[in-house]
C-alpha positions in Angstrom: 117.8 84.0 82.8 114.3 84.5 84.0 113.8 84.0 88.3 112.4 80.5 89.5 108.9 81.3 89.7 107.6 78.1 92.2 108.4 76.8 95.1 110.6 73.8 93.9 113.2 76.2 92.5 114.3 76.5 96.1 114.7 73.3 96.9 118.1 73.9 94.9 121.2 74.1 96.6 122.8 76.5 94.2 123.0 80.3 94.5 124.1 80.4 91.4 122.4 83.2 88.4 123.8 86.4 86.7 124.4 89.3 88.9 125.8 92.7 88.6 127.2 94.3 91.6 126.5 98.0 91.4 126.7 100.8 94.4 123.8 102.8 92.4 120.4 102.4 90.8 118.9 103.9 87.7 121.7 106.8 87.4 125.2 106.7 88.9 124.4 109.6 90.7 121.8 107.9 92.4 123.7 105.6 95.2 122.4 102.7 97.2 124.3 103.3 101.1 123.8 100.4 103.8 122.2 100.8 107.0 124.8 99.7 109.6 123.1 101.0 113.1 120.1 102.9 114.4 120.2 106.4 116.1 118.4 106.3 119.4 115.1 108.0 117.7 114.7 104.6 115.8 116.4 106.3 112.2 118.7 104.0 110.4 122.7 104.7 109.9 123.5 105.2 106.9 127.2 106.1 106.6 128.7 105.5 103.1 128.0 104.5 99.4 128.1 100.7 99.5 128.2 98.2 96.7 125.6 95.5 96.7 125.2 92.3 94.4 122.1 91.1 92.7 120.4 89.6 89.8 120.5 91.8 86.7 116.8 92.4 86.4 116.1 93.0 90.4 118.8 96.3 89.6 116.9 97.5 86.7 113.1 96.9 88.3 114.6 98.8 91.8 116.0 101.4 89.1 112.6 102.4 88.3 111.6 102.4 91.6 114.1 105.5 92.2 113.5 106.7 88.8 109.5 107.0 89.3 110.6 108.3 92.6 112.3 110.8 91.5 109.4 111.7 88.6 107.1 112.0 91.7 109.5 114.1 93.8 109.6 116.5 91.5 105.9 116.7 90.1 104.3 115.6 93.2 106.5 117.6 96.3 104.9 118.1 99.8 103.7 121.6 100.0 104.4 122.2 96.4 108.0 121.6 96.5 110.4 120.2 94.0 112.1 117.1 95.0 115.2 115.8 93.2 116.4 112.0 94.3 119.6 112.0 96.4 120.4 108.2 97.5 118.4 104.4 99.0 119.2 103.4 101.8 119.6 99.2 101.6 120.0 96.5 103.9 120.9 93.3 101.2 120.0 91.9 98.5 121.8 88.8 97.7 122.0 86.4 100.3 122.6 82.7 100.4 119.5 81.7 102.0 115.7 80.8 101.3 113.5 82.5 99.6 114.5 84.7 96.4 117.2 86.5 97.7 118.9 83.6 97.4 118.8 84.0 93.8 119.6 88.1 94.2 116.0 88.5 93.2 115.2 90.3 96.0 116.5 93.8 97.7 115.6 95.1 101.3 115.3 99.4 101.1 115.8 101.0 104.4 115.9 105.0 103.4 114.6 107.0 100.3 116.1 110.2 100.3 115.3 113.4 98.3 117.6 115.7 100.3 117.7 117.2 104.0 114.6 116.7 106.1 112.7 115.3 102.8 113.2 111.1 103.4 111.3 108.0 104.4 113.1 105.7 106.8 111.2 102.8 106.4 112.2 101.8 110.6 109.5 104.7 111.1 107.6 106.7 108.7 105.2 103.9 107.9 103.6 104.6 111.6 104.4 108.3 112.3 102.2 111.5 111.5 100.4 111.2 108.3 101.7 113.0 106.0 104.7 110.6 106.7 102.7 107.8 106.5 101.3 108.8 103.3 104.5 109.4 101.6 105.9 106.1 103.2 102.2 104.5 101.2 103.8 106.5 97.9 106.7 104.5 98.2 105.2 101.5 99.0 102.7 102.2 95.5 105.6 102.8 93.4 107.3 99.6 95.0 104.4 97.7 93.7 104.5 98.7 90.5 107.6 97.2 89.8 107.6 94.4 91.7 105.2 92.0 92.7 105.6 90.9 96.2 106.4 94.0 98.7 106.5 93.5 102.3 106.9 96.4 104.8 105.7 97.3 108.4 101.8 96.7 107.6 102.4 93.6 105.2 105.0 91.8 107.4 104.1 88.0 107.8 107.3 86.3 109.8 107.5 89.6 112.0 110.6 90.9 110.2 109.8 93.8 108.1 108.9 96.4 110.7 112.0 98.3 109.8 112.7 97.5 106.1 110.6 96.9 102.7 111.2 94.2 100.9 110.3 93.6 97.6 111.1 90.7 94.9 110.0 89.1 91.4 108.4 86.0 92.7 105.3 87.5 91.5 105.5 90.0 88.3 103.5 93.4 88.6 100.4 92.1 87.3 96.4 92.9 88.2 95.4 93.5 92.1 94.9 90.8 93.9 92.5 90.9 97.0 93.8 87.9 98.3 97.1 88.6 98.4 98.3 90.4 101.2 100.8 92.8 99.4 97.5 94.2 97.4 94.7 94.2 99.8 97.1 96.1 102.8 97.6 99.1 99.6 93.7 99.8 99.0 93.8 99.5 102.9 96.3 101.7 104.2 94.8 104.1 101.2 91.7 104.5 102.5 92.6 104.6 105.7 95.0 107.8 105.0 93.9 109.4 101.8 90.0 108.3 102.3 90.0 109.1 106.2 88.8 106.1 106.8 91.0 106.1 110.3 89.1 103.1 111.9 90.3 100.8 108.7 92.3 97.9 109.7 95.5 97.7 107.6 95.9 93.6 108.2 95.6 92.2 104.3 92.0 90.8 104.8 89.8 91.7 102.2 86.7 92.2 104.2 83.0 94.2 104.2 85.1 97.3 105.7 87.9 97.1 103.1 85.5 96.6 100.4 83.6 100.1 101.7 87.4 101.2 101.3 87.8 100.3 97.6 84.3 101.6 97.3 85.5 105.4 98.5 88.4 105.5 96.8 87.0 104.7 93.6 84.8 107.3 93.6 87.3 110.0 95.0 89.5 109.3 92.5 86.7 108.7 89.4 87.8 105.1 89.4 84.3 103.1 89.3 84.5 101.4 86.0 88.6 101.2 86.5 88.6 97.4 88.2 92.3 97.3 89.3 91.8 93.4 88.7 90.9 93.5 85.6 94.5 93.8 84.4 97.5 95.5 85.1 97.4 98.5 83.3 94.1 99.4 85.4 96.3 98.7 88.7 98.9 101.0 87.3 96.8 103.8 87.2 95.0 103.0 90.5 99.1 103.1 92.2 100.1 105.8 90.3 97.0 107.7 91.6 98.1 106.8 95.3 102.0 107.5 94.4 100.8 111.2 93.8 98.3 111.8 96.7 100.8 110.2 99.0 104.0 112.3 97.9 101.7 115.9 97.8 100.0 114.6 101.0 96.7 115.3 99.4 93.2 114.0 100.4 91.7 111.0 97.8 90.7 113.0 95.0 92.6 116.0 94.2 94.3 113.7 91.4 91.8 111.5 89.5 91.9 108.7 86.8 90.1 111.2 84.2 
């Protein structure tokens, strides 16, 4: 059964669509662990494989999230390493409540792990040193590709994603959109920390400084007659493009779309 995909789905009272409740995703090697605490450093808990219930297609889309994850990790590793994917860290996914996890459309990842010392904790990566923050952007790239909406600590509109990302299938992964939020804080946080742009504002306005943003990155990365709004296998390119300069920590333009 496909997800409600307007606002007066909601206004049902049922929570009612076909789930699968799994404890991994993509591989059953790969398990999903819930975030129970916080050290005092800000890091989330994460004690023990849990099980988590959600809609059928929310498990396979956050499947390829780890799987591309994984691709990246090892093809892509921060000073030249090779990364396998260990376990994601998760804080829900079905929940009785508005909005589309109601409907188990939606999951909340805390933790991405590829072994010791080699993570993003989503409670404080996104604003740490950059080479964090760029593999926290990685994340966030590969996130969109498989989702449409994804909210985190620079796209966070009630105040409530600071220490989580959520992502759903409101909105399939289709073309960029500069005026919508989960799009326009990508190309900004990109140029900000693979463009060195540092004076960018990362606040999902699509403005003369964001557009000078766009501008450099297209031309680092050989882009200019790639228009990520022209459709989504242009965007694709333009994410996976960020995915790898974010995981390798490398300046915009050491990978490029030709």
């Amino acid at each position: 059964m496909a997800f409600p995909s307007s606002g007066k789905a909601f206004a049902r009272s049922s929570c009612e669509l076909p789930d699968v409740t799994r404890d991994w995703l993509w591989a059953t090697a790969w398990k999903m662990r819930y975030r129970t605490a916080f050290t005092g450093d800000g890091f989330g808990v994460h004690p023990s494989t849990t099980s988590f219930t959600m809609h059928a297609e929310t498990h396979k889309q956050a499947g390829r999230v780890v799987r591309d994850l994984d691709d990246l990790g090892r093809s892509y590793g921060y000073n030249d390493g090779t990364w396998g994917y260990q376990w994601t860290g998760v804080a829900g996914a079905k929940v009785c409540k508005p909005g589309y996890h109601r409907y188990g459309a939606a999951i909340d990842f805390t933790h991405f792990n590829w072994g010791k010392e080699i993570f993003v904790d989503t409670a404080v990566h996104g604003k740490a040193r950059r080479y964090l923050r760029r593999r926290y952007l990685a994340v966030i790239a590969v996130c969109r590709k498989h989702f449409g909406t994804v909210l985190h600590c620079y796209n966070d509109p009630d105040g409530s994603h600071w220490n989580h990302i959520h992502v759903d299938r409101g909105r399939r992964a289709v073309a960029a959109d500069w005026d919508y939020q989960t799009d326009t804080t990508i190309i900004q946080w990109a140029a900000r920390d693979l463009a060195g742009m540092s004076k960018i504002r990362i606040d999902g306005d699509f403005g003369p400084q964001t557009k000078q943003g766009l501008e450099a990155l297209k031309k680092a990365f050989r882009a200019e007659k790639l228009d990520p709004t022209a459709s989504s296998a242009n965007y694709l390119v333009w994410l996976d493009l960020i995915a790898r300069h974010g995981m390798a920590d490398k300046d915009a333009g050491t990978f490029r779309a030709e």
